[in-house]
C-alpha positions as a printed NumPy array, in Angstrom:
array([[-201.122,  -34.531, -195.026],
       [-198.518,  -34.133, -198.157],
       [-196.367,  -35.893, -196.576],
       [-198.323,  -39.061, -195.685],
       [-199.553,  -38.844, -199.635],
       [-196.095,  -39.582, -200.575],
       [-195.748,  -42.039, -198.003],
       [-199.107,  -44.117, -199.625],
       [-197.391,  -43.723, -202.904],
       [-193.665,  -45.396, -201.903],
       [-195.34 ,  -48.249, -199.348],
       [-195.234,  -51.349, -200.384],
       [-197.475,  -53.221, -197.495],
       [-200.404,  -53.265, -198.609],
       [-202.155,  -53.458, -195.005],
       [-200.316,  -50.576, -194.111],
       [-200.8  ,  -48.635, -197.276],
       [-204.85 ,  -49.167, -197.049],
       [-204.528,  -47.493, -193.092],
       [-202.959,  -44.197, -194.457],
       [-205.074,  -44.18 , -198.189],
       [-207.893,  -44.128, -195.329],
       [-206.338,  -41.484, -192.991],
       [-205.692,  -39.047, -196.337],
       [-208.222,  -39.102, -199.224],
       [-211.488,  -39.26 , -198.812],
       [-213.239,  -42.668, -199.52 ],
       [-215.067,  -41.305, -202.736],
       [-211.575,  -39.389, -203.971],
       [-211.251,  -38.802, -207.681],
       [-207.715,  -38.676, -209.215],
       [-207.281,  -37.315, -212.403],
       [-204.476,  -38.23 , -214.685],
       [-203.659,  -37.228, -218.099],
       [-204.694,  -41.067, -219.021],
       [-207.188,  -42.075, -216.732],
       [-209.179,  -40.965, -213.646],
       [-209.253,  -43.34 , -210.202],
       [-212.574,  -43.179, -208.862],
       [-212.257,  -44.221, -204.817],
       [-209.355,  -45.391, -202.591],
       [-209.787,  -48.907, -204.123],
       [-208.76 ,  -47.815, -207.702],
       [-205.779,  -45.651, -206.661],
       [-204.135,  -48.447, -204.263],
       [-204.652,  -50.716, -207.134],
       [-202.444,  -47.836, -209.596],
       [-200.236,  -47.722, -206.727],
       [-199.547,  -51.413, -207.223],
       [-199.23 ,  -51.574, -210.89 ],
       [-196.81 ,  -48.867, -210.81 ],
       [-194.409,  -50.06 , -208.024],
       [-194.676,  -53.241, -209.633],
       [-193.29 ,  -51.599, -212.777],
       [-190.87 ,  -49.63 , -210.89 ],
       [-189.508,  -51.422, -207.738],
       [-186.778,  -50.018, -207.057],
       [-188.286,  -46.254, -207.461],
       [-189.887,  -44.079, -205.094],
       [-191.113,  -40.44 , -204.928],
       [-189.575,  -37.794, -202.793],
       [-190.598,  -34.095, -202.1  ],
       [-189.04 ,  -31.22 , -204.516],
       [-191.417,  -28.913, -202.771],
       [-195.082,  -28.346, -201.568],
       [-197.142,  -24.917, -201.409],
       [-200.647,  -24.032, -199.908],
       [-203.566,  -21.959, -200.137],
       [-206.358,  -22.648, -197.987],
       [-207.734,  -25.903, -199.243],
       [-205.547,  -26.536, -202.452],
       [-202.111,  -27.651, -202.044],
       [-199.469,  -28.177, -204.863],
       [-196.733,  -31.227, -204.575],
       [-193.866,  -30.986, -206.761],
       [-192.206,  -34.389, -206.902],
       [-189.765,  -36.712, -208.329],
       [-189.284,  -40.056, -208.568],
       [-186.654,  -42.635, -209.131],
       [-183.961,  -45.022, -208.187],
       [-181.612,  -43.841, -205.492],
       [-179.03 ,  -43.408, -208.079],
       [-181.109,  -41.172, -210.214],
       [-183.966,  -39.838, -208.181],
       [-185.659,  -37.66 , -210.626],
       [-186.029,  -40.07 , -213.085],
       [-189.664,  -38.71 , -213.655],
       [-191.037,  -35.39 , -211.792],
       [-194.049,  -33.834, -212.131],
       [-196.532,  -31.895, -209.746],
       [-199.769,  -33.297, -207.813],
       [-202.887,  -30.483, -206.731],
       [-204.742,  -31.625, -204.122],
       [-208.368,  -30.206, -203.067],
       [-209.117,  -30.885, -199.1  ],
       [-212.25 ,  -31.281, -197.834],
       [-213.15 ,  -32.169, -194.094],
       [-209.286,  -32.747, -193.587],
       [-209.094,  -35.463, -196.299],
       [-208.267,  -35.118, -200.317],
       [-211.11 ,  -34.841, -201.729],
       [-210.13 ,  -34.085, -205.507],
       [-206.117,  -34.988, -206.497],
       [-204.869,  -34.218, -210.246],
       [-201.538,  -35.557, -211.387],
       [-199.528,  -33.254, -214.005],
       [-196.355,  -35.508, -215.132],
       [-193.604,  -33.536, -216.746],
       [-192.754,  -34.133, -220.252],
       [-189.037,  -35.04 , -221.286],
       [-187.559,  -32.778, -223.312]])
């Protein structure tokens, strides 16, 4: 399921995107960010967008990813390929029936 996340996050078909948002979160899913909060699938695939539109030559690849029971914790980075961990930062996930049900985004701050 981690795995798939960051595979929503770094596809750029949007057809294909909306088929794996659908097989991962949960249709009501809540994201909370430091900035905002995404309330449904609709509103994160539409962040997705602005932010690969801002960054299209980035994408996010696994540092690491830890469970217990129904929370998991994704430690990530994302970049170009020359400099991958141009941002990191860690997303928690909260599963429910097999599918996120609550995701919160912590973004590292640059020293």
């Amino acid at each position: 399921m981690v795995e798939n996340h960051l595979k929503i996050w770094n596809e750029k078909d949007e057809a294909k995107r909306k088929v794996l948002l659908n097989q991962v979160y949960a249709s009501n899913v809540e994201m909370v960010d430091r900035h905002f909060i995404a309330e449904g699938i609709d509103d994160i695939s539409k962040f997705i967008v602005e932010l690969q539109t801002k960054n299209p030559d980035f994408k996010f690849t696994t540092k690491s990813v830890e469970t217990n029971h129904n929370i998991a914790r994704l430690y990530w980075q994302f970049g170009s390929k020359e400099k991958p961990a141009v941002v990191s930062g860690m997303d928690l996930f909260v599963i429910e029936n097999g599918k996120v049900q609550k995701l919160y985004v912590f973004v590292d701050q640059k020293e």
